[in-house]
N, C-alpha and C positions, 0 to 999 in steps of 0.2 A: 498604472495597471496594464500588465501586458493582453493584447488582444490576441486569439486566436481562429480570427475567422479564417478558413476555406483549412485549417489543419483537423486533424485525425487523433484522437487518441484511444489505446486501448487500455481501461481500468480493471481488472481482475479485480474478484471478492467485491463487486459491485451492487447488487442486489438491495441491502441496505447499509446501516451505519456507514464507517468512514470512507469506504469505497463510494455510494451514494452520493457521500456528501462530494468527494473529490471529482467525481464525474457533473455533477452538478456544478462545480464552481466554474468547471472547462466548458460548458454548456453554456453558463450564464456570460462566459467574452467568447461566445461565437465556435467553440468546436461542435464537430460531428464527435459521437465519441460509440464505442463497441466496448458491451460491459457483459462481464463474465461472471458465473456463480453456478452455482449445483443445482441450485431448483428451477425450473423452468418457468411455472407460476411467479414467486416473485421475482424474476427478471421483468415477467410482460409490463407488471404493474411499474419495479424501478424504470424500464423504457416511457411506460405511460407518462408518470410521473418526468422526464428528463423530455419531454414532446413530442412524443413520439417517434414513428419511424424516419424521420425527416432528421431526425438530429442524434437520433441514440438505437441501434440493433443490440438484439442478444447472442449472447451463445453461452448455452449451458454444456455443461460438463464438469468435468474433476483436474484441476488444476493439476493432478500428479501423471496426468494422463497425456503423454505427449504427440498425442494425435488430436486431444482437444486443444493443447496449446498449440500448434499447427492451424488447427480451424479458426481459433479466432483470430492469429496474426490475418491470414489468410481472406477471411472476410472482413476484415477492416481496408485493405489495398484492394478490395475485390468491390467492395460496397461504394467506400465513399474515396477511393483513388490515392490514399498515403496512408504513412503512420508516423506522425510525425513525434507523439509523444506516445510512452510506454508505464505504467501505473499498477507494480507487483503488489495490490496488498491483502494477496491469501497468506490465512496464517490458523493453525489451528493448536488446540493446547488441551487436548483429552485425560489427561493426569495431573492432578495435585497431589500435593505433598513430596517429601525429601527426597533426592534423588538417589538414594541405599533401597527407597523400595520402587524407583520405576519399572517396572518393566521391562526389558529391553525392546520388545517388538515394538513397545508404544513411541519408543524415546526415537528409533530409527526413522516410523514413520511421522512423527513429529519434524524432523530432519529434512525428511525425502520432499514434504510436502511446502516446507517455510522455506527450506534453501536450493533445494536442490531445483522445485520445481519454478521459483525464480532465478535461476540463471539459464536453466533452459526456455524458459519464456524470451530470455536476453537474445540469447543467442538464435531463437526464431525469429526476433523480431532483427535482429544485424543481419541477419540472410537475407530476410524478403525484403528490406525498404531500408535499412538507417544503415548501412556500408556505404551505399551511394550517395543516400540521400543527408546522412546527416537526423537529427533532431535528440530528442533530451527523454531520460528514464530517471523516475523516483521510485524507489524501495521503501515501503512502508515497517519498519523496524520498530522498534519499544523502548521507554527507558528500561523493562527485564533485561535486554540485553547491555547496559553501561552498569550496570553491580549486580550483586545480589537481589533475588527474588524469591522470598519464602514462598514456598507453595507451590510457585510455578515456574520452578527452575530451568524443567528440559524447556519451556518455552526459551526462558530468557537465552540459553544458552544458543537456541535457532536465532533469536535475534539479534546476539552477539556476531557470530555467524552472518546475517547479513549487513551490519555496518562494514566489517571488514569487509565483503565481496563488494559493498558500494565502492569503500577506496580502489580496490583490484580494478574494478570494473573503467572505474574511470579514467584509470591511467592507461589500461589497454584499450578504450572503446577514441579518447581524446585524440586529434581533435573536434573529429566527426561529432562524437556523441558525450553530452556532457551525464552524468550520472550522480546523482543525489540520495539523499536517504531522512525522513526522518524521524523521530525518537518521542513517542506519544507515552503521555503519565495515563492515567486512569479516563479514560473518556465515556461519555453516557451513552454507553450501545448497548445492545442485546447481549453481543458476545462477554462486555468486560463486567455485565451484570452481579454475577458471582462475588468482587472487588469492593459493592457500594452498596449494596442493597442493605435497607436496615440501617446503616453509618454514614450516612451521605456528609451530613450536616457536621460529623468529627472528624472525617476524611478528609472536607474542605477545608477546614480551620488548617493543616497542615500545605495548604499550599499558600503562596503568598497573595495571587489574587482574588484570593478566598470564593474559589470554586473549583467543580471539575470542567473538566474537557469537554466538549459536544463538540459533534463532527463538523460541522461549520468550520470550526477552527484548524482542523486539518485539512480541508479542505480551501483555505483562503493562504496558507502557507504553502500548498501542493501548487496551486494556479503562481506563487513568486516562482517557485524553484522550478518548474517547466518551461515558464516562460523566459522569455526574452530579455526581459530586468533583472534578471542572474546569469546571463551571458558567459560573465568572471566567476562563477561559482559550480563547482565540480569536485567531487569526491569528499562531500563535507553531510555532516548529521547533523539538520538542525533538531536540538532537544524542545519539545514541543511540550513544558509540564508543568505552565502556571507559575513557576519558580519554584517548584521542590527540590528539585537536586541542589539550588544555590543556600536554600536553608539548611540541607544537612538533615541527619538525624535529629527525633523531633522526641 
């Protein structure tokens, strides 16, 4: 189990679900960590929850906003003195159904907000601390983005979108900065609610370890791929989905 005491991480989309979970699990081997979300209320309480001020700051804002992305590299090197790990997992998905009736405006900002506004977080964070210093970024992705997603296509297609910039990323950021990504099935959040509700129990039957996800699990895979005991690993998606994709169509 790799250790991260006296290191820094900043987690976007942290507030609850798998952001939460993943800043909790860098918490629990010893990081400070600076977690980011849109409301400011449940930041206080995710900080409460994570120990307080002594181990976890906020900073709210809009992830598309790159004066907020600024702010929080900014107070993480400013607060607790590094950034050694980097933790993209905003991600939003305002439209269902087939991609002949989205929107266009919707599907942009869907785009602007999943990928765009993760490489520009990348790229704050290679400026202010990991050019020099080094250290490791995980991209929190989906399996919508590895096939087809009825419903929620434009999502899948951002998250398509950022496996490939994981690859990009890492061959331009290497050797400095190792870069990861990976690829969650259905997990029990707020956000993926719409997915289980009502069906939980013939949802799970289709996965092999005959459950779904809880953020725990995303989180105990995000603390391998930062740390230190994936050294040798960069540019790779781990699929994070109980074993569905290996079953196939069900």
């Amino acid at each position: 189990m790799s250790s991260f005491e006296g290191r820094t991480a900043l987690v976007t989309g942290a507030s609850r679900g798998i952001g939460l979970a993943i800043a909790q699990s860098l918490v629990d081997r010893g990081a400070r960590v600076v977690v980011t979300a849109r409301k400011a209320d449940a930041l206080a309480a995710a900080v409460e929850q994570l120990g307080g001020p002594d181990k976890a700051v906020a900073v709210a804002g809009n992830a598309a906003d790159a004066d907020h992305r600024a702010e929080a590299v900014r107070t993480a090197v400013e607060t607790f003195g590094s950034l050694d790990h980097l933790v993209g997992n905003v991600g939003i998905n305002p439209v269902f159904g087939p991609l002949m009736d989205a929107p266009l405006d919707a599907f942009r900002k869907i785009l602007d907000t999943n990928v765009v506004s993760s490489l520009g977080l990348v790229q704050e964070a290679w400026r202010a601390w990991m050019a020099e210093h080094g250290g490791s970024v995980l991209i929190v992705a989906s399996v919508a983005g590895l096939k087809s997603s009825e419903g929620i296509a434009a999502y899948g297609v951002s998250k398509a979108a950022l496996v490939n910039l994981t690859t990009q990323l890492a061959v331009e950021l290497g050797p400095k900065v190792r870069v990861n990504a990976v690829a969650p099935a259905v997990v029990k959040t707020r956000f993926a609610e719409a997915l289980f509700t009502g069906r939980e129990d013939a949802l799970a039957q289709q996965y092999p370890v005959g459950r779904l996800g809880v953020p725990e699990d995303i989180g105990e895979a995000a603390a391998y791929l930062l740390g230190d005991g994936a050294g040798w690993v960069t540019g790779q998606t781990l699929v994070l989905d109980g074993g569905a994709l290996s079953r196939g169509p069900v």
